[in-house]
mmCIF entry with sequence, helices, sheets and N, C-alpha, C, O atoms, coordinates in Angstrom:
data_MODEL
# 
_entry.id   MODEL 
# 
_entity.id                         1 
_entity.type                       polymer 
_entity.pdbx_number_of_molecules   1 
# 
_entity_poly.entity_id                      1 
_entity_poly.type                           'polypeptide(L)' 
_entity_poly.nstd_linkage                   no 
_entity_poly.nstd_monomer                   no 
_entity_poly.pdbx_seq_one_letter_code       
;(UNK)(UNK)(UNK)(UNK)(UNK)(UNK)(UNK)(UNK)(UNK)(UNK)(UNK)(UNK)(UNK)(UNK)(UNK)(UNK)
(UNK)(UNK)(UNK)(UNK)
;
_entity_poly.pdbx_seq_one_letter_code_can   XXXXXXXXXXXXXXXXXXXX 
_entity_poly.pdbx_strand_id                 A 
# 
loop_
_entity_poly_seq.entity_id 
_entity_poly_seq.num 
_entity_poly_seq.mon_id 
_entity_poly_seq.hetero 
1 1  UNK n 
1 2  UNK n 
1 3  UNK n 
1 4  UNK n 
1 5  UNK n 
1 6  UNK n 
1 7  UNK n 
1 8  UNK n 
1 9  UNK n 
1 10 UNK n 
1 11 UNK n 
1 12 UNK n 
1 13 UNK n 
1 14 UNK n 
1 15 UNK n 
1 16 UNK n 
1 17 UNK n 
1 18 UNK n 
1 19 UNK n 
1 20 UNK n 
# 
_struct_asym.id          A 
_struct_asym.entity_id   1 
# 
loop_
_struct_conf.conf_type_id 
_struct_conf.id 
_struct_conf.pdbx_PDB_helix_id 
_struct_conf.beg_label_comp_id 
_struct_conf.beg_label_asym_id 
_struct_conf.beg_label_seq_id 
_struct_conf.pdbx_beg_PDB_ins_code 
_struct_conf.end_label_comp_id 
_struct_conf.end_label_asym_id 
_struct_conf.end_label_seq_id 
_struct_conf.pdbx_end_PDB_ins_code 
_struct_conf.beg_auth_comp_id 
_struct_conf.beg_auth_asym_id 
_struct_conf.beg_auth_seq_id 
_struct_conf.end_auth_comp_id 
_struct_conf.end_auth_asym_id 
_struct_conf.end_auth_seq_id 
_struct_conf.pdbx_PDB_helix_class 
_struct_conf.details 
_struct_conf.pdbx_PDB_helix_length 
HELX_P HELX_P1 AA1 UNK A 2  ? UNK A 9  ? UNK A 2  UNK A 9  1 ? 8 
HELX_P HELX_P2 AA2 UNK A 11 ? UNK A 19 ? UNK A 11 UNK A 19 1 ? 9 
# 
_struct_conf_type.id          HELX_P 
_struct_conf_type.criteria    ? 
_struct_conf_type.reference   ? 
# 
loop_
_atom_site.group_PDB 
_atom_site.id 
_atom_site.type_symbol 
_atom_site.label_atom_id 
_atom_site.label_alt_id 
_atom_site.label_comp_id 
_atom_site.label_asym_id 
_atom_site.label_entity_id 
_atom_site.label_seq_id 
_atom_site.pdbx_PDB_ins_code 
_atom_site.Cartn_x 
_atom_site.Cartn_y 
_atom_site.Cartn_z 
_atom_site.occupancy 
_atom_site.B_iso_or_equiv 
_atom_site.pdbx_formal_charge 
_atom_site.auth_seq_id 
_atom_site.auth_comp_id 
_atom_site.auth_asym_id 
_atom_site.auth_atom_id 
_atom_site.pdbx_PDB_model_num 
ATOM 1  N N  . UNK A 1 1  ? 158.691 151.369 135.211 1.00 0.00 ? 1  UNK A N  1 
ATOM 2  C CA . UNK A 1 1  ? 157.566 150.835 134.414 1.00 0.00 ? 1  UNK A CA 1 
ATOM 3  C C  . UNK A 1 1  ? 156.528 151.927 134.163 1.00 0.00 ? 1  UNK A C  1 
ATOM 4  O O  . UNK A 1 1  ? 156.495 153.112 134.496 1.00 0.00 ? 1  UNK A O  1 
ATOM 5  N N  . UNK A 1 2  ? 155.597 151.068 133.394 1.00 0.00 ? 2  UNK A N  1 
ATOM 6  C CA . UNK A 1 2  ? 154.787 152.713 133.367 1.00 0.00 ? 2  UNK A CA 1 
ATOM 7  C C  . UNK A 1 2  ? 153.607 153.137 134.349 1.00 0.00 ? 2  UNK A C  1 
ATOM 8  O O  . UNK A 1 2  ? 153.030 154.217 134.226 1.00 0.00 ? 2  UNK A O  1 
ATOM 9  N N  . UNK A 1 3  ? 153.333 152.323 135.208 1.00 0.00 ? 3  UNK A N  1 
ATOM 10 C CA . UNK A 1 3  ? 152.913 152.334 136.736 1.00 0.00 ? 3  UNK A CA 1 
ATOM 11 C C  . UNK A 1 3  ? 153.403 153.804 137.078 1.00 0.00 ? 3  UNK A C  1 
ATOM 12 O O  . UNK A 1 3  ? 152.690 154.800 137.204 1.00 0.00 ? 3  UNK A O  1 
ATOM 13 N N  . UNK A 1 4  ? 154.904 153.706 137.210 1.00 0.00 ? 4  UNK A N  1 
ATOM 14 C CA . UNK A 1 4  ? 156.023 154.880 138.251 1.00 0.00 ? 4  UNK A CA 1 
ATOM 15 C C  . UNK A 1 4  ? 155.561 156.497 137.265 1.00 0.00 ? 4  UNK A C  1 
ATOM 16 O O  . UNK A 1 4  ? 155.321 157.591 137.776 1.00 0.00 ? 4  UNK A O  1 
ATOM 17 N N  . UNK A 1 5  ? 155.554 156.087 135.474 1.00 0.00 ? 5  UNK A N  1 
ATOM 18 C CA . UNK A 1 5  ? 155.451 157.068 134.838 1.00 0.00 ? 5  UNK A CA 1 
ATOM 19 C C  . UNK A 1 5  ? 153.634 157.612 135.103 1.00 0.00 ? 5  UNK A C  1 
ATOM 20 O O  . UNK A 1 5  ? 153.270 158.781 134.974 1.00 0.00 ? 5  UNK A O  1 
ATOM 21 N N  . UNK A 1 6  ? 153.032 156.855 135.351 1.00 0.00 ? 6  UNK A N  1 
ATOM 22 C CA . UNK A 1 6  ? 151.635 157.565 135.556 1.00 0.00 ? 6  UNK A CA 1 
ATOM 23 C C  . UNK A 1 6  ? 151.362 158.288 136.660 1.00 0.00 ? 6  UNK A C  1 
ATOM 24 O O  . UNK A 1 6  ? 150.595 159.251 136.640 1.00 0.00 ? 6  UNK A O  1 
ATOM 25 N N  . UNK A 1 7  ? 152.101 157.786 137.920 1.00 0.00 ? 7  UNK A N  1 
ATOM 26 C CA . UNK A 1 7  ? 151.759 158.407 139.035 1.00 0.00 ? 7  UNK A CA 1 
ATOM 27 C C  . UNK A 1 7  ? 152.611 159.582 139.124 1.00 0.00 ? 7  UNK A C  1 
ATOM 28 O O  . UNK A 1 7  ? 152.288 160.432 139.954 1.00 0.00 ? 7  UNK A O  1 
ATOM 29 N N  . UNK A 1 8  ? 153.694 159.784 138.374 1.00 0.00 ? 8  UNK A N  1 
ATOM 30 C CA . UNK A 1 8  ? 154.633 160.688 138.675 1.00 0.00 ? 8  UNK A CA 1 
ATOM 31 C C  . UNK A 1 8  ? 153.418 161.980 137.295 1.00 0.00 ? 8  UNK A C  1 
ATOM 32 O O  . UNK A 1 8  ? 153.488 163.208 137.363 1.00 0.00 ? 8  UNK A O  1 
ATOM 33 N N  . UNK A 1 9  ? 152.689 161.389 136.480 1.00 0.00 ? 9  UNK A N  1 
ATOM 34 C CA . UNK A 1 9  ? 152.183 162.532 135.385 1.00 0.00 ? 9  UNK A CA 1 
ATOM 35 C C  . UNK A 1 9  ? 151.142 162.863 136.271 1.00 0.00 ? 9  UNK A C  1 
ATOM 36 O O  . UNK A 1 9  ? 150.878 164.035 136.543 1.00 0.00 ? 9  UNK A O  1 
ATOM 37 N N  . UNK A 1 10 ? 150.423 161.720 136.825 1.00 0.00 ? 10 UNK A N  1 
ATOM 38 C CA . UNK A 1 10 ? 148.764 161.954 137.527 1.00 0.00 ? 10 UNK A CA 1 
ATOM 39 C C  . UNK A 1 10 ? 148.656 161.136 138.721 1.00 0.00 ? 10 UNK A C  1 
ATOM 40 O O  . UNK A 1 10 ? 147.950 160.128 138.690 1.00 0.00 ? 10 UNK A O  1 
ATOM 41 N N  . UNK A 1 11 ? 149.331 161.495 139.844 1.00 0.00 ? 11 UNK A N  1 
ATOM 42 C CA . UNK A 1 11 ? 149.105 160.658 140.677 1.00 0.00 ? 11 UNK A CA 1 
ATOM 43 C C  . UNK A 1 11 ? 147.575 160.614 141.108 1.00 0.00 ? 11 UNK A C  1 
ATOM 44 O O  . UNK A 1 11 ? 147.258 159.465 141.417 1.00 0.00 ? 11 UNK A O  1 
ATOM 45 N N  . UNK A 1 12 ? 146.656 161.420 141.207 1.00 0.00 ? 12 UNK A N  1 
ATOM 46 C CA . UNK A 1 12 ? 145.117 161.342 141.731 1.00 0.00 ? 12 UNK A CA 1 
ATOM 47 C C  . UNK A 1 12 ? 144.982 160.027 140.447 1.00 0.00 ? 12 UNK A C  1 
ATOM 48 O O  . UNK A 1 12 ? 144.393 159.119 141.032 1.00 0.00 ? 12 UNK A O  1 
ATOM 49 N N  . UNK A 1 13 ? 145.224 159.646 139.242 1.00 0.00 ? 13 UNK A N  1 
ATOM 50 C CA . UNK A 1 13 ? 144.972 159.057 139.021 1.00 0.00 ? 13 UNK A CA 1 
ATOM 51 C C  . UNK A 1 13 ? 145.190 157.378 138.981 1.00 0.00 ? 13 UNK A C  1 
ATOM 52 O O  . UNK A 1 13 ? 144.317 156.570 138.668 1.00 0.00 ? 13 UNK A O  1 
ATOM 53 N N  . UNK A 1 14 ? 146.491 157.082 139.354 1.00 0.00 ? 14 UNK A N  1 
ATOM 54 C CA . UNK A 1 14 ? 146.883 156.326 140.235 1.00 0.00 ? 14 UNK A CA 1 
ATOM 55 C C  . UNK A 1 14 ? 146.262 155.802 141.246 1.00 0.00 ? 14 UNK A C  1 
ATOM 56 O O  . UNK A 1 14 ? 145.872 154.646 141.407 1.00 0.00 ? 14 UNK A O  1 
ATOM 57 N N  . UNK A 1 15 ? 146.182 156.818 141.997 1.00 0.00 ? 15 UNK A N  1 
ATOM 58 C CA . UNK A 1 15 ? 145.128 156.424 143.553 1.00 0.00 ? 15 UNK A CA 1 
ATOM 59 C C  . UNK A 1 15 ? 144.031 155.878 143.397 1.00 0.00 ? 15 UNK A C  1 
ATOM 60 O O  . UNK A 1 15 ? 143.522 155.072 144.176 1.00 0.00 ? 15 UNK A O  1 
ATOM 61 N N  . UNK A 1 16 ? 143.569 156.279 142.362 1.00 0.00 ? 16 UNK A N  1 
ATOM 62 C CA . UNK A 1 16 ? 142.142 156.150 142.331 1.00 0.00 ? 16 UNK A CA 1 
ATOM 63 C C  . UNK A 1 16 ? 142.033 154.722 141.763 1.00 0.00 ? 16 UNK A C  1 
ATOM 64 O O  . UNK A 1 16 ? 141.014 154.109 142.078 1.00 0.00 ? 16 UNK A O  1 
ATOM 65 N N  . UNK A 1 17 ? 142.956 154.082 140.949 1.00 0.00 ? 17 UNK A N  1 
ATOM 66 C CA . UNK A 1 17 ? 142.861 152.883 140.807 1.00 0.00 ? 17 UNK A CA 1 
ATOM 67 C C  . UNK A 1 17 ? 143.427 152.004 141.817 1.00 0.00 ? 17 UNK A C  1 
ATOM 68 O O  . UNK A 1 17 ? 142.754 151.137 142.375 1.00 0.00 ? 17 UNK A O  1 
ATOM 69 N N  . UNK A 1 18 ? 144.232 152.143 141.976 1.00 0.00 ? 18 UNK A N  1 
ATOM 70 C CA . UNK A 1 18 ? 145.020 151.535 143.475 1.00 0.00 ? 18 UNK A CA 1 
ATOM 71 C C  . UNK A 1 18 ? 143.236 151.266 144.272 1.00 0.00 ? 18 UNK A C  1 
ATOM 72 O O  . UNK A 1 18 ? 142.532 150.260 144.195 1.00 0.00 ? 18 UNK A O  1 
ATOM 73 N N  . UNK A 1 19 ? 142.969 152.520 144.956 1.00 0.00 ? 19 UNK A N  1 
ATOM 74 C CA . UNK A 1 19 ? 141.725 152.609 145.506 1.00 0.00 ? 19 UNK A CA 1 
ATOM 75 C C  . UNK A 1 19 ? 140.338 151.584 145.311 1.00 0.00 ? 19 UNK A C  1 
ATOM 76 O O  . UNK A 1 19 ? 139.534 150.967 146.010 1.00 0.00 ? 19 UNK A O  1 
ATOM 77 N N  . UNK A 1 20 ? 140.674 151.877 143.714 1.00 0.00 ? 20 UNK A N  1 
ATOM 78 C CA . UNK A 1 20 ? 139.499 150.766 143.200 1.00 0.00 ? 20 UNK A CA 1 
ATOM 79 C C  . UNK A 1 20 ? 139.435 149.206 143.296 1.00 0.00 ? 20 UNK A C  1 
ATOM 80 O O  . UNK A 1 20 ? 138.463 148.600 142.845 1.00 0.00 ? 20 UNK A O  1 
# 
């Protein structure tokens, strides 16, 4: 999904929502 494709381009950005 594109979850897997974002964290694999930007994972800090990932986290940071996860985080949020």
């Amino acid at each position: 999904a594109l979850i897997h494709k974002t964290v694999r381009v930007k994972p800090q950005l990932y986290f940071s929502k996860v985080s949020s």
